[in-house]
C-alpha positions as a Python dict, from the first residue, in 0.01 Angstrom:
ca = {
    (1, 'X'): (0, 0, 0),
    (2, 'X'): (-115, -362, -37),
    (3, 'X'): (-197, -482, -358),
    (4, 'X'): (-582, -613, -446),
    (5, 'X'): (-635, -886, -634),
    (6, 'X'): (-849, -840, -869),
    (7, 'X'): (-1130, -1081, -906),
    (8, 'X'): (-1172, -1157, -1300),
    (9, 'X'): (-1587, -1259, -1381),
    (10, 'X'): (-1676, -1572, -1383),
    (11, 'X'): (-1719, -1717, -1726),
    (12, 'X'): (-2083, -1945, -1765),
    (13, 'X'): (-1941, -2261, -1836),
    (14, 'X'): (-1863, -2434, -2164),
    (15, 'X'): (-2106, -2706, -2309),
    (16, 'X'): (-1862, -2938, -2499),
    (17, 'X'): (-1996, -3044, -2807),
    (18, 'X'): (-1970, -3379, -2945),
    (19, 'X'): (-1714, -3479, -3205),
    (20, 'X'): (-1889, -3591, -3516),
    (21, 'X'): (-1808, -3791, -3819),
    (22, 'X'): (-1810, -3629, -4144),
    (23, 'X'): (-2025, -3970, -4284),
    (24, 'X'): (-2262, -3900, -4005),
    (25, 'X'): (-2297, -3552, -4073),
    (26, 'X'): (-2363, -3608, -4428),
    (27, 'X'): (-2597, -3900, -4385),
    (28, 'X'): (-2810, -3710, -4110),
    (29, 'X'): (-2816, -3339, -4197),
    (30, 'X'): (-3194, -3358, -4332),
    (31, 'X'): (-3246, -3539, -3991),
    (32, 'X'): (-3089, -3244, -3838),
    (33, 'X'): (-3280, -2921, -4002),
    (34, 'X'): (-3577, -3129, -3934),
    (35, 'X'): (-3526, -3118, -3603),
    (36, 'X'): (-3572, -2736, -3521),
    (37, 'X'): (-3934, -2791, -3650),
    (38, 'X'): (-4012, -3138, -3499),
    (39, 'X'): (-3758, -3201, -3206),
    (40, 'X'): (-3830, -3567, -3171),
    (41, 'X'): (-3837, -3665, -3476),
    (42, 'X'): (-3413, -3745, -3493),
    (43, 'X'): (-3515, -3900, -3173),
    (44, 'X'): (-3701, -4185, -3381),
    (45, 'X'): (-3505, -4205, -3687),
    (46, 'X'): (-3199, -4115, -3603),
    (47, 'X'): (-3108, -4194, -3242),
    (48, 'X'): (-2772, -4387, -3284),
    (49, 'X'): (-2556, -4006, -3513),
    (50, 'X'): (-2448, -3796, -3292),
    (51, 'X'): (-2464, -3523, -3513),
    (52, 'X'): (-2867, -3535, -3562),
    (53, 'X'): (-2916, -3595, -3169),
    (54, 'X'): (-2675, -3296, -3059),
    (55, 'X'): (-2970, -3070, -3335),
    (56, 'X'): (-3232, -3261, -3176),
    (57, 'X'): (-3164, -3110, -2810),
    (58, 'X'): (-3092, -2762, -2959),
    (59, 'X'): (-3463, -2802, -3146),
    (60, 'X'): (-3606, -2918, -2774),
    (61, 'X'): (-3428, -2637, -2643),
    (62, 'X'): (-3561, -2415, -2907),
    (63, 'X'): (-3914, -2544, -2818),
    (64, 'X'): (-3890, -2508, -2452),
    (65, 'X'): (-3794, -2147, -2515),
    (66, 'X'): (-4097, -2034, -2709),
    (67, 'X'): (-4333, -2252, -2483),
    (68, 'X'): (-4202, -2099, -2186),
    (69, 'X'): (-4205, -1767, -2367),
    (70, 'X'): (-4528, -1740, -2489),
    (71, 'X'): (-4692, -1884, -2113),
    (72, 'X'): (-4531, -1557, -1972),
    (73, 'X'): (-4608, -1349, -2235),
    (74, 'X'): (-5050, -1477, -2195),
    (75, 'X'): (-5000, -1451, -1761),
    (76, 'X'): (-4833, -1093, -1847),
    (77, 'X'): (-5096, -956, -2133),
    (78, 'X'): (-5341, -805, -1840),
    (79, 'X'): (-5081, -589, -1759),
    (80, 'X'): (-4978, -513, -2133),
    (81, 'X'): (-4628, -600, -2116),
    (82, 'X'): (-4756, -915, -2207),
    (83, 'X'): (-4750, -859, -2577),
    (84, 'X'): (-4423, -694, -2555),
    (85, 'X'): (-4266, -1033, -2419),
    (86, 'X'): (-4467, -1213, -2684),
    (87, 'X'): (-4294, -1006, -2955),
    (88, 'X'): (-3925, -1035, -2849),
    (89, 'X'): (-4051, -1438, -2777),
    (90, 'X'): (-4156, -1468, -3116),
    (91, 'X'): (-3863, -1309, -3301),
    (92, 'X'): (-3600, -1453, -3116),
    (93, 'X'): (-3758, -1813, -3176),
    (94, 'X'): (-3716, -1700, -3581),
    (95, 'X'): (-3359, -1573, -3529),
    (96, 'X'): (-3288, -1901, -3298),
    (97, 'X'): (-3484, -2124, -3566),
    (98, 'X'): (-3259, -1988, -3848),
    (99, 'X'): (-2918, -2000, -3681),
    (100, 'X'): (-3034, -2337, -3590),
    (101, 'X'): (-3116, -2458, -3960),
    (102, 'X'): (-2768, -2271, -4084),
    (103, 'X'): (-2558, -2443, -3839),
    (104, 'X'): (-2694, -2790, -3955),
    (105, 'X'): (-2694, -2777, -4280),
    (106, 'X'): (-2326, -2610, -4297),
    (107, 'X'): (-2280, -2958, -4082),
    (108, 'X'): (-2178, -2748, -3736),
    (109, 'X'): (-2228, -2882, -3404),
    (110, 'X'): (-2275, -2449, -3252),
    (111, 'X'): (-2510, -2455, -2959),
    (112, 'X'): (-2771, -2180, -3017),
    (113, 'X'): (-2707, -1819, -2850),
    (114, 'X'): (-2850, -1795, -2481),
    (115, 'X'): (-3027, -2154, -2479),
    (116, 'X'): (-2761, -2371, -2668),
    (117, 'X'): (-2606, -2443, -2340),
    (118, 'X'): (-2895, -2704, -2183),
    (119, 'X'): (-2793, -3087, -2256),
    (120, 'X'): (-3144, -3238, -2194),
    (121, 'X'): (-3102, -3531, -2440),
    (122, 'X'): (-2855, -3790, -2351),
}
């Protein structure tokens, strides 16, 4: 009998997150709640830490989510399952908004669950 390899599932791959000072984390972490409410606004006061830029993606991220949600969930509503979407949209942006506020203001650099991994700011 020959033996089958067995084929382990592929893992989605690992954002690495940026190493941070603890100065910079201190200094910034107002910069970086702030950010899950008003994305760019690290981008104009706080563009040279590292630690408020890396919230200030996870806040566009966290935008881009509930924009993109809530478009599907008004082309969907004609066919009712639009305000279903609209629902789960809106409480996973509050679960996503809070993780998001906890991580920065423990100082953390965690991406957020599902949407964490997209590095759109540079």
């Amino acid at each position: 009998m020959d033996e089958q390899q067995v084929q382990q599932p592929s893992q989605p791959p690992v954002v690495p997150t940026p190493q941070v000072d603890k100065a910079d984390v201190e200094k910034n972490k107002a910069m970086a709640i702030l950010a899950y409410f008003i994305f760019f606004l690290p981008l104009l006061a706080a563009k040279d830490s590292k630690f408020a830029m890396y919230h200030a993606n996870q806040g566009l991220n966290l935008f881009l989510f509930a924009m993109i949600g809530w478009v599907v969930s008004f082309v969907t509503a004609f066919i009712l399952i639009g305000f279903l979407i609209g629902f789960i949209v809106w409480i996973a942006t509050i679960v996503f908004l809070i993780l998001g506020i906890i991580n920065a203001a423990k100082g953390e650099v965690k991406p957020l669950p599902f949407i964490g991994g997209f590095n759109i700011l540079k």
